[in-house]
C-alpha positions as CSV (number, residue, x, y, z in Angstrom):
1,X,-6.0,-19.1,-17.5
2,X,-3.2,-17.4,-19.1
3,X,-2.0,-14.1,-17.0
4,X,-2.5,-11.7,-20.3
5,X,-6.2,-13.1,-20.7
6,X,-6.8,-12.1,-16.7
7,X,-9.4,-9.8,-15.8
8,X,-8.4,-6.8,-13.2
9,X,-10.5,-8.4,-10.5
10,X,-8.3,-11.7,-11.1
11,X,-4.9,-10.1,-11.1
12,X,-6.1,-8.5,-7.8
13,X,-6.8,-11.1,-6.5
14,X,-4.2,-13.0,-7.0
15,X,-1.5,-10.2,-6.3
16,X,-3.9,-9.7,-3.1
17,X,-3.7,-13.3,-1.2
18,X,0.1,-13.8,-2.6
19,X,1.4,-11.2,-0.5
20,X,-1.1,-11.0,2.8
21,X,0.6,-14.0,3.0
22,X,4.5,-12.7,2.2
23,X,3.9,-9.2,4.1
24,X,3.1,-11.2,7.7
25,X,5.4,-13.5,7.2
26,X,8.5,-11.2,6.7
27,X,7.0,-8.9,9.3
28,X,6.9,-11.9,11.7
29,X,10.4,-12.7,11.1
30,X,12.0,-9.0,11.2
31,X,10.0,-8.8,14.8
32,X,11.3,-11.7,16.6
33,X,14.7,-10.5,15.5
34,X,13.9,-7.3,16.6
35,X,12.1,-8.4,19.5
36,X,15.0,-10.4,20.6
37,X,17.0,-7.9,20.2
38,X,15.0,-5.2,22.5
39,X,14.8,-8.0,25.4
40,X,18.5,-8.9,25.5
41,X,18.9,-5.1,25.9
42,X,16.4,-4.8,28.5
43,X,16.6,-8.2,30.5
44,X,18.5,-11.3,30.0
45,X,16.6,-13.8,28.0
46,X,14.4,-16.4,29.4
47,X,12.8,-13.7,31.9
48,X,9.5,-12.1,31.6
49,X,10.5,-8.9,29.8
50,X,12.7,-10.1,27.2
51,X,9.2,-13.2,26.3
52,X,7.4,-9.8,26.3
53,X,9.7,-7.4,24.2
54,X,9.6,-10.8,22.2
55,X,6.4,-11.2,21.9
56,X,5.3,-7.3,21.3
57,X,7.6,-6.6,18.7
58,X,6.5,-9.6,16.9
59,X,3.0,-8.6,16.8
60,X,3.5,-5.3,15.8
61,X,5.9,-6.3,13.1
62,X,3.6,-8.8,11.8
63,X,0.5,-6.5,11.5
64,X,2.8,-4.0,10.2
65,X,3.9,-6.0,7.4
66,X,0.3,-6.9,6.6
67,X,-0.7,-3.6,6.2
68,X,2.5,-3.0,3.8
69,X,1.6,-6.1,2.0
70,X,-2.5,-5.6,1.4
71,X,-1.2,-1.9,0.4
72,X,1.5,-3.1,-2.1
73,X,-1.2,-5.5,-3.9
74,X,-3.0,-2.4,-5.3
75,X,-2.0,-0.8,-8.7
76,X,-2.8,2.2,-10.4
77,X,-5.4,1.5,-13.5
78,X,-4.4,1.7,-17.3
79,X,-3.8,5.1,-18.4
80,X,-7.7,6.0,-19.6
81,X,-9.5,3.4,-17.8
82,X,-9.3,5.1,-14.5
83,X,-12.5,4.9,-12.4
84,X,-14.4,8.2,-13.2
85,X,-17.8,9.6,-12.7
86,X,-17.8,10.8,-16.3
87,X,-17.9,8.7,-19.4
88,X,-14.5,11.1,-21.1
89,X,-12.8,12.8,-17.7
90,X,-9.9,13.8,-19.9
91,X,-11.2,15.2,-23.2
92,X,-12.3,19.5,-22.4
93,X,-15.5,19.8,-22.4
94,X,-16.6,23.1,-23.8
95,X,-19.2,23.9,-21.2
96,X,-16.9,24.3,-18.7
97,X,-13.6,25.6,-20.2
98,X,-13.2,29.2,-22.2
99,X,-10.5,31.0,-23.6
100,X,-8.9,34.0,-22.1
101,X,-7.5,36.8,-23.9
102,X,-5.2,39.7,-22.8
103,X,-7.1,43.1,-22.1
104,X,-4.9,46.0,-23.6
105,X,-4.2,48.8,-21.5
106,X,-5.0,47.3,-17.5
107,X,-2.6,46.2,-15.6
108,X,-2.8,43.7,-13.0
């Protein structure tokens, strides 16, 4: 199926699994960087704390970057197909709208 021809719910989707998959993956990689990083400055590697500051940051990172990911697959509607509760949201609707005029001689 051609991409112009896709329905919203498609182009979610595929946006969607594209980049749960990118935003873990980059977060993984930033956090053992940074994870190495935080345990050569707190122990010398290959001991306990630096496989934990390792570890930790890595997890963290990766969630983080999952989050970032699942949030960057959204996209704001079409201008006038936003999701409303009425059928026109942004025609005035007389019923609810009047005019004001100026009142000669008050002040306010």
């Amino acid at each position: 199926m051609r991409p112009e021809f896709e329905s919203p719910n498609q182009r979610m989707r595929r946006r969607l699994s594209s980049r749960l998959l990118l935003g873990p993956a980059i977060g993984l990689c930033v956090g053992l960087a940074a994870g190495a990083i935080v345990g050569t400055t707190v122990s010398s590697p290959g001991r306990p704390a630096f496989w934990l500051a390792l570890v930790g940051c890595s997890v963290f990172a990766t969630m983080v970057g999952a989050l970032v990911g699942g949030y960057s697959s959204l996209e704001s509607p079409d201008p006038g197909a936003e999701p409303s509760d009425t059928e026109s949201p942004v025609l005035d609707r007389p019923e609810l709208t009047r005019e004001e005029h100026e009142v000669s001689g008050r002040h306010r």
